[in-house]
C-alpha positions as CSV (number, residue, x, y, z in Angstrom):
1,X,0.0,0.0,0.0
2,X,1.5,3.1,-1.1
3,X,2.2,6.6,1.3
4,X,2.5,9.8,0.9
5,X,5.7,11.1,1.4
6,X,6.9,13.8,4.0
7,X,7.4,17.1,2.7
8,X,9.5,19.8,3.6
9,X,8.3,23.2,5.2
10,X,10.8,26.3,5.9
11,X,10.4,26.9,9.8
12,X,12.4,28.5,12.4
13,X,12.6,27.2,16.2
14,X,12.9,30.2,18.5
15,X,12.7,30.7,22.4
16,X,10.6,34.3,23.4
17,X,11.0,34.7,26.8
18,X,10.0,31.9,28.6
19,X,8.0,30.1,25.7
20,X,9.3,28.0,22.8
21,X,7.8,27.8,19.3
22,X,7.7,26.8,15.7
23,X,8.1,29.5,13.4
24,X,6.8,29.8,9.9
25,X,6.4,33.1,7.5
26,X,3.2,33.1,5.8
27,X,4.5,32.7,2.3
28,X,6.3,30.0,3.3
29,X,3.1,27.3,4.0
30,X,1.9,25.3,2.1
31,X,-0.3,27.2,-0.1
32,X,-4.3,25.5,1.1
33,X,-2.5,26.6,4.5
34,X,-1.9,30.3,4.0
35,X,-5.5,31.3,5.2
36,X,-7.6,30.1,8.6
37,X,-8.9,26.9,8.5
38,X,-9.2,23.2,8.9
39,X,-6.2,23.1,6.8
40,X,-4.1,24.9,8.7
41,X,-4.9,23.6,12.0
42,X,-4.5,20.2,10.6
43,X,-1.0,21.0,9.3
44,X,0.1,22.8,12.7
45,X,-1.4,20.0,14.7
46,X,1.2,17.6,12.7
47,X,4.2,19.6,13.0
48,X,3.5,20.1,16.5
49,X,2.9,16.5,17.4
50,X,-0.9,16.7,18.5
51,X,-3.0,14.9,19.8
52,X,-0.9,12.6,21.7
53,X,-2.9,10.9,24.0
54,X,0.4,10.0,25.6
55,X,1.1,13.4,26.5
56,X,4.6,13.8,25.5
57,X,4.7,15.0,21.6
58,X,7.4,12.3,20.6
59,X,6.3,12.5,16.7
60,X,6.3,16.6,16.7
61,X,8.0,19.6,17.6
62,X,6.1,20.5,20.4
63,X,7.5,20.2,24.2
64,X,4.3,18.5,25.7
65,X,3.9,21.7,28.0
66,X,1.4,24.9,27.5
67,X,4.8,26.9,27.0
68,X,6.5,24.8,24.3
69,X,3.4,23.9,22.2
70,X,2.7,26.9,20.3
71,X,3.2,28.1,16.6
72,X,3.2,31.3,15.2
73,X,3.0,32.9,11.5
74,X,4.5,36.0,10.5
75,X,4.1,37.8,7.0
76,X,4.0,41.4,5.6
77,X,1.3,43.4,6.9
78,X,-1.5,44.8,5.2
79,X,-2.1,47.0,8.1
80,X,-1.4,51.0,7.9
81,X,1.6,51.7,9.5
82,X,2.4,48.1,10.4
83,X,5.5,46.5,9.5
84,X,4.3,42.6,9.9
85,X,1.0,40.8,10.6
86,X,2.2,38.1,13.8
87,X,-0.7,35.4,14.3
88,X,-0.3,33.3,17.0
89,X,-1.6,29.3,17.2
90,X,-1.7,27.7,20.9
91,X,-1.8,24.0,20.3
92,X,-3.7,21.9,22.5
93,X,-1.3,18.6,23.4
94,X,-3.8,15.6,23.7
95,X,-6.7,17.2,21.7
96,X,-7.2,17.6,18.0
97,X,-7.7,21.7,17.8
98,X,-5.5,24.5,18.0
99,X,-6.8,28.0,19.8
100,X,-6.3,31.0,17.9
101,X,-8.2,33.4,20.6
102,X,-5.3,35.2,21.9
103,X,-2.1,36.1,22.1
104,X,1.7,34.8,23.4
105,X,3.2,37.8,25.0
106,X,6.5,35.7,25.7
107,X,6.7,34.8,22.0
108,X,5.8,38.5,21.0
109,X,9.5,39.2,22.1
110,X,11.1,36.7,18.9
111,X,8.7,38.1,16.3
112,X,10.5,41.6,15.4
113,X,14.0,39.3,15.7
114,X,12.3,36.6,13.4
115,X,10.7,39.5,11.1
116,X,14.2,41.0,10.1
117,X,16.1,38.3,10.0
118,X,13.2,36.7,7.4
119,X,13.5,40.0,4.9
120,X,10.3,40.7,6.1
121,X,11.0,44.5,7.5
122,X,11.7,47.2,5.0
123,X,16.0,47.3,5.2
124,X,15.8,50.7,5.7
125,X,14.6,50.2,9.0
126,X,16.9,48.7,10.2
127,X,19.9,50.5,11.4
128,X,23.1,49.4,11.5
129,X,23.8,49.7,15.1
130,X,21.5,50.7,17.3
131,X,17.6,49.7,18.1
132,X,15.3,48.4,14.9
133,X,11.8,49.4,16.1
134,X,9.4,46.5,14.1
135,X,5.5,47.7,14.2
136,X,3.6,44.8,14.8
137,X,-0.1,44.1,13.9
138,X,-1.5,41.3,16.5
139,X,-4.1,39.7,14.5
140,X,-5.8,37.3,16.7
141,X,-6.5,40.0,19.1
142,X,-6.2,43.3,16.7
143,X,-3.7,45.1,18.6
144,X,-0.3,46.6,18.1
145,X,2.7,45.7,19.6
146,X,5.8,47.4,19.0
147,X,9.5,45.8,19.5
148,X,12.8,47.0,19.9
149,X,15.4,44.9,18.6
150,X,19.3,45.7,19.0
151,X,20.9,45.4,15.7
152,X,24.9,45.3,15.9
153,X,26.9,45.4,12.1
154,X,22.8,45.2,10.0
155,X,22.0,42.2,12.4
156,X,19.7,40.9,15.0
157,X,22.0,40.3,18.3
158,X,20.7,37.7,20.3
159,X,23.4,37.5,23.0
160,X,23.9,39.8,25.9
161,X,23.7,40.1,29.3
162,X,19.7,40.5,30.1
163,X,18.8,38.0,32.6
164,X,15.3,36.8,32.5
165,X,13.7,34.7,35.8
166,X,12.9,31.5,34.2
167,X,15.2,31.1,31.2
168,X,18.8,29.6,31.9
169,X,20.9,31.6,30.3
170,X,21.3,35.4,29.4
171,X,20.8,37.1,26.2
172,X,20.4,40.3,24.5
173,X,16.8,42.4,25.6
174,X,14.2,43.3,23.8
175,X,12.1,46.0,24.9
176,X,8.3,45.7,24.1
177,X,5.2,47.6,24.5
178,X,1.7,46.2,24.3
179,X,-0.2,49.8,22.5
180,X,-4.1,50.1,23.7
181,X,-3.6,46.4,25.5
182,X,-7.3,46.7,27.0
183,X,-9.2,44.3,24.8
184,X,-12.4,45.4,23.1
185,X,-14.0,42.5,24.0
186,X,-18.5,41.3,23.6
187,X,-19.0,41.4,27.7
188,X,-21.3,43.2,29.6
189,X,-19.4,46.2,30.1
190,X,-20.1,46.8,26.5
191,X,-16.6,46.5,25.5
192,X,-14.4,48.1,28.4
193,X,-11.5,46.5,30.1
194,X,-13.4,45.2,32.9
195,X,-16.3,43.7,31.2
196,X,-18.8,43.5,34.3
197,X,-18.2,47.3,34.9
198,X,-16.4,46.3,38.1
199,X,-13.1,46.5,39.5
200,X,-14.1,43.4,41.8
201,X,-17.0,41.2,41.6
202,X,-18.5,38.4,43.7
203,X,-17.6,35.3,41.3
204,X,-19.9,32.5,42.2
205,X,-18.7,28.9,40.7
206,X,-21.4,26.2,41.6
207,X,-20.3,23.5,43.5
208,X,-16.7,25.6,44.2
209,X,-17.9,28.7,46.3
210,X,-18.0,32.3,45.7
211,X,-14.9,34.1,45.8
212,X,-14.1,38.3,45.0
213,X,-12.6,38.0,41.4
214,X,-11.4,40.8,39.2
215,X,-12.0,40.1,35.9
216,X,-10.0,42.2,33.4
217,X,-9.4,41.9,29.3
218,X,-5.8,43.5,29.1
219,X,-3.4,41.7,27.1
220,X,-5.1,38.6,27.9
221,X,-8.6,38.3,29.3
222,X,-8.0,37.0,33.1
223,X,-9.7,35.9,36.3
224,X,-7.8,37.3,39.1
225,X,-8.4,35.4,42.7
226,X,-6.8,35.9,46.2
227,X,-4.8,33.5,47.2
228,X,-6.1,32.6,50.3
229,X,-9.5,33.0,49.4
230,X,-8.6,30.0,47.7
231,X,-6.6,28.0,50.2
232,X,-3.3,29.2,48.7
233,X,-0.3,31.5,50.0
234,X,0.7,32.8,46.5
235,X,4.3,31.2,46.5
236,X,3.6,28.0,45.3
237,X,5.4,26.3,42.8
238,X,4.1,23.8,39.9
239,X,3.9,20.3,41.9
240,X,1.9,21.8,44.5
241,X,-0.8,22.3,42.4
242,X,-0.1,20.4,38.8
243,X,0.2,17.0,41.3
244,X,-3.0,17.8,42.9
245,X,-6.1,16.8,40.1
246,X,-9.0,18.0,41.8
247,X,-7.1,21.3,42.1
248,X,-6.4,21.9,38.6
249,X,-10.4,20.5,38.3
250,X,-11.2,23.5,40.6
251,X,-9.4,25.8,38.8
252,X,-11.4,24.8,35.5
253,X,-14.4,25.1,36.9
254,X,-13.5,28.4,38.1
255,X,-11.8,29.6,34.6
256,X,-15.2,28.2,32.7
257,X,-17.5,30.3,35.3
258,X,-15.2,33.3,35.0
259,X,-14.8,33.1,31.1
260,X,-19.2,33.0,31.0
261,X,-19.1,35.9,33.6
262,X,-16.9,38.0,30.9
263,X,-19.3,37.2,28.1
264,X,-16.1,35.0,26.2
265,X,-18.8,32.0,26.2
266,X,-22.4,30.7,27.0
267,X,-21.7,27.7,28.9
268,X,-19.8,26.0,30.9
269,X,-18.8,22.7,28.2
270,X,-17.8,26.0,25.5
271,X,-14.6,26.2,27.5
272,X,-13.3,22.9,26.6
273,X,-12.9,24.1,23.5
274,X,-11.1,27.8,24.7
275,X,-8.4,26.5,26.9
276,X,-6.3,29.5,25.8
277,X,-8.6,32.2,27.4
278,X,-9.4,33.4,29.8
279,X,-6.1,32.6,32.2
280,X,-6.6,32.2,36.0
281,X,-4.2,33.3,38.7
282,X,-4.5,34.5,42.5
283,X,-2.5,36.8,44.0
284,X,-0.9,37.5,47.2
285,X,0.8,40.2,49.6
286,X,4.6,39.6,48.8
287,X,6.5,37.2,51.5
288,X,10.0,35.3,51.6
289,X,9.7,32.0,48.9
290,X,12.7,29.5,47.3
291,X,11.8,29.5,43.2
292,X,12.1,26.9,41.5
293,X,15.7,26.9,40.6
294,X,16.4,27.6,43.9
295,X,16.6,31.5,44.1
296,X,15.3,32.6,47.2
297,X,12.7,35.4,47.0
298,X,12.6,38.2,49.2
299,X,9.4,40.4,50.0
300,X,11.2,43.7,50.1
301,X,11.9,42.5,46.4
302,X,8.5,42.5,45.4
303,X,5.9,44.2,45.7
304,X,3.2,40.7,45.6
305,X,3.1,37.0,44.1
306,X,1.1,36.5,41.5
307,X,1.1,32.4,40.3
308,X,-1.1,31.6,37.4
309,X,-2.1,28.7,35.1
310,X,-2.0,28.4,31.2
311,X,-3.7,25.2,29.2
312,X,-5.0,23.7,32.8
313,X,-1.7,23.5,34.7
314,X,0.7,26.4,37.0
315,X,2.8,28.0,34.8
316,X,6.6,27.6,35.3
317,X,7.1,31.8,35.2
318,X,4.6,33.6,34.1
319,X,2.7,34.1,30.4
320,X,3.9,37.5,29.0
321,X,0.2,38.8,28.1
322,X,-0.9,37.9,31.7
323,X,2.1,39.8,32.7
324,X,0.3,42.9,30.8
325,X,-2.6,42.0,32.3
326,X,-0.9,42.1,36.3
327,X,0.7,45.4,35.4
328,X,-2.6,47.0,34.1
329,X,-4.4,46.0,36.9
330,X,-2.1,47.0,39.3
331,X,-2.2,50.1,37.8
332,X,-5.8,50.9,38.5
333,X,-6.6,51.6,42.4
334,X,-9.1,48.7,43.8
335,X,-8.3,46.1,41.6
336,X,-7.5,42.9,43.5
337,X,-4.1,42.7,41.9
338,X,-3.6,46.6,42.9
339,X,-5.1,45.6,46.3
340,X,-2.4,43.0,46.6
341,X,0.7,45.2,46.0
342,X,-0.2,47.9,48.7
343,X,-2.6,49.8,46.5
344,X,-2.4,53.3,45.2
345,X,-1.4,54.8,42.0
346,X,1.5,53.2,40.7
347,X,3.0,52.9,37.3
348,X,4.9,49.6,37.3
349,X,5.2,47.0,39.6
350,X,7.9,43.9,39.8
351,X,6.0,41.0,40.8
352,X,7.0,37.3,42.2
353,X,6.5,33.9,40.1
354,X,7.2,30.5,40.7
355,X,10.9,31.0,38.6
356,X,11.7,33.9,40.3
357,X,10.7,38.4,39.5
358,X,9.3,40.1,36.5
359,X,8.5,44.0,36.2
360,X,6.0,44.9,34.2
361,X,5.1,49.1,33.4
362,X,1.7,50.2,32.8
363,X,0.5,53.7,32.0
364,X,-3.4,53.6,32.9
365,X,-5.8,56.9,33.3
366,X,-9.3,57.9,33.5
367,X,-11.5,58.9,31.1
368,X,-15.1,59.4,31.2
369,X,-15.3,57.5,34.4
370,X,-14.0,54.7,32.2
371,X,-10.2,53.2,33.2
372,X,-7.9,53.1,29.9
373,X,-4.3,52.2,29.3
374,X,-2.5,53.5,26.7
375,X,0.1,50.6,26.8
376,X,2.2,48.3,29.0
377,X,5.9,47.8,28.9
378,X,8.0,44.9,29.9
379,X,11.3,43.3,28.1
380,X,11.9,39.8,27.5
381,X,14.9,38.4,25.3
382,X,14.8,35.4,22.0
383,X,17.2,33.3,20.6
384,X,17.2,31.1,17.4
385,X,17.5,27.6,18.3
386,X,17.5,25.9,15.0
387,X,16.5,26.8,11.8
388,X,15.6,25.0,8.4
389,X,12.8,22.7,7.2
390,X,10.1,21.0,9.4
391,X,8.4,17.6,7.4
392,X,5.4,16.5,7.5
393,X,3.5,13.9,6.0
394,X,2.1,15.1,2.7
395,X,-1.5,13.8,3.7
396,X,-1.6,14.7,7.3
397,X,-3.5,17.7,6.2
């Protein structure tokens, strides 16, 4: 019986801050694959490794965690005043679909390096030594992001000396900021950043309890929770909760009630199917804690602990659109996440996660009575790790 043979796709494997991904420009795919679809999920799935109901994406590219199974595609932009269009796949890793409703800050930090080094930014640009500012248009969430790359003799440096709590080793920074990150959002709130029209809220989960919840859509829609509201202190680490099931079953039944509460779905069995958005995390007073690579933590460096979970499970650092999402809210006085790091005004805030401290800027005002943010700030760094062809099998999609 004959097979189809594999055939050969031009991809790039790049680390953005604490994420890995596949990396394809759009002119590059195959071309039934070029334009959303079954296709292209199909395709994606395969080079990924997904599903594997082994849970370890042996036959794929993917790293059988939320942070290392993810795909992004980056072409010219069509957008005014845009340099590329950056869309941005999370792939589930034991089901058959891949979630396209938001974004990967942490991978947001490789797309201006990728972008320039792929021809795909106007050469003049790009300076020969200094910072290459690449104008990025967000398309699964319709915002901009704009990068700044170094650039030393016309190219992308990716070494340096920027350390970055839950990657090993150091590497040249990248600077980003997340333009307009409030999303616009169907809730209640009729498109604001806090879709309920509430800084806090009384968050009732059936079968759970009812817990004060601020529900936010800023870089990534998110249910924030206290931590001991919950039965947590906010310095956990990953096998305190991802070795406990009927936590991480808690935690989805909270993210489900919280995601119909922001108007992102109708019921409770849509969230199966939207394990992207919205995240969950629950946040604390800053206190003394080891990290994970044994760094100890100390409160006067902090200023709270914020631990949250991506694709049902604790993140090992923290997701960089969640990240926007912690320094808008702690931003606005009354917010739980505000609340949490001594409240007041503040404009940035440097918060504790399971791998160690991340500061995050945000510059939020009011306007109408309605809170806005005209961006967040944070920098990351990204690094090539191999570049070439992926192959798939020529009927695997």
């Amino acid at each position: 019986m004959p097979h189809a043979p594999q055939i050969r796709i031009p991809a790039t494997y790049m680390r953005g801050g604490t994420s890995k991904g596949v990396f394809f420009r759009l002119q590059d795919l195959p071309e039934r694959a070029r334009t959303h679809g079954p296709v292209r999920d199909a395709l994606l799935l395969r080079v990924i490794g997904s599903p594997d109901p082994y849970g370890k994406q042996i036959d794929g590219m993917g790293g059988a965690t939320s942070s290392t199974s993810k795909t992004v595609i980056v072409g010219r932009s069509g957008q005014p005043g845009h340099d590329v269009d950056y869309t941005f796949g999370q792939v589930s890793i034991d089901k058959a679909f891949v979630d396209w409703s938001g974004n990967c800050g942490n991978l947001s930090a490789a797309v201006g390096p990728f972008a320039i080094a792929q021809g795909l930014v106007d050469p003049a640009r790009v300076p020969r030594d200094g910072l290459a500012t690449v104008r990025i248009w967000q398309t699964n969430i319709r915002k901009t992001i704009v990068a700044h790359v170094p650039i030393v003799d016309g190219q992308v440096q990716e070494t340096g000396d920027f350390e970055l709590d839950g990657v090993t080793f150091p590497a040249a920074e990248v600077q980003l900021e997340f333009v307009d990150p409030a999303d616009e959002g169907d809730g209640d709130g009729g498109g604001s950043m806090f879709p309920t029209g509430h800084l806090v809220d009384d968050l009732e989960v059936p079968g759970v309890g009812t817990f004060r919840a601020t529900l936010i859509n800023a870089g990534i829609p998110t249910v924030f929770l206290n931590a001991d509201e919950i039965g947590y202190t906010g310095t956990e680490l990953q096998d305190a909760i991802n070795g406990d099931a009927s936590a991480l079953a808690r935690f989805e039944t909270i993210r489900a009630h919280g995601a119909i509460r922001m108007g992102l779905i109708r019921s409770v069995e849509e969230a199966a199917k939207r394990q992207h958005t919205p995240k969950v995390a629950f946040v604390a007073r800053a206190r003394d804690y080891v990290a994970s690579s044994g760094k100890h933590v100390a409160a006067a460096d902090v200023d709270l602990c914020v631990r949250a979970l991506s694709m049902g499970k604790l993140h090992h650092a923290m997701m960089g659109t969640a990240a926007v999402a912690i320094g808008t809210a702690a931003a606005i006085p009354g917010t739980l996440v505000n609340l949490a790091a001594g409240g007041g005004e503040r404009t940035a805030v440097r918060f504790g996660h399971p791998s160690g401290t991340l500061r995050v800027g945000a510059e939020a005002k009011r306007v109408n009575g309605e809170w806005t943010v005209t961006k967040a700030i944070m920098s990351r760094s990204a690094r090539v790790l191999m570049e070439g062809w992926v192959r798939v099998p020529g009927d695997a999609f």
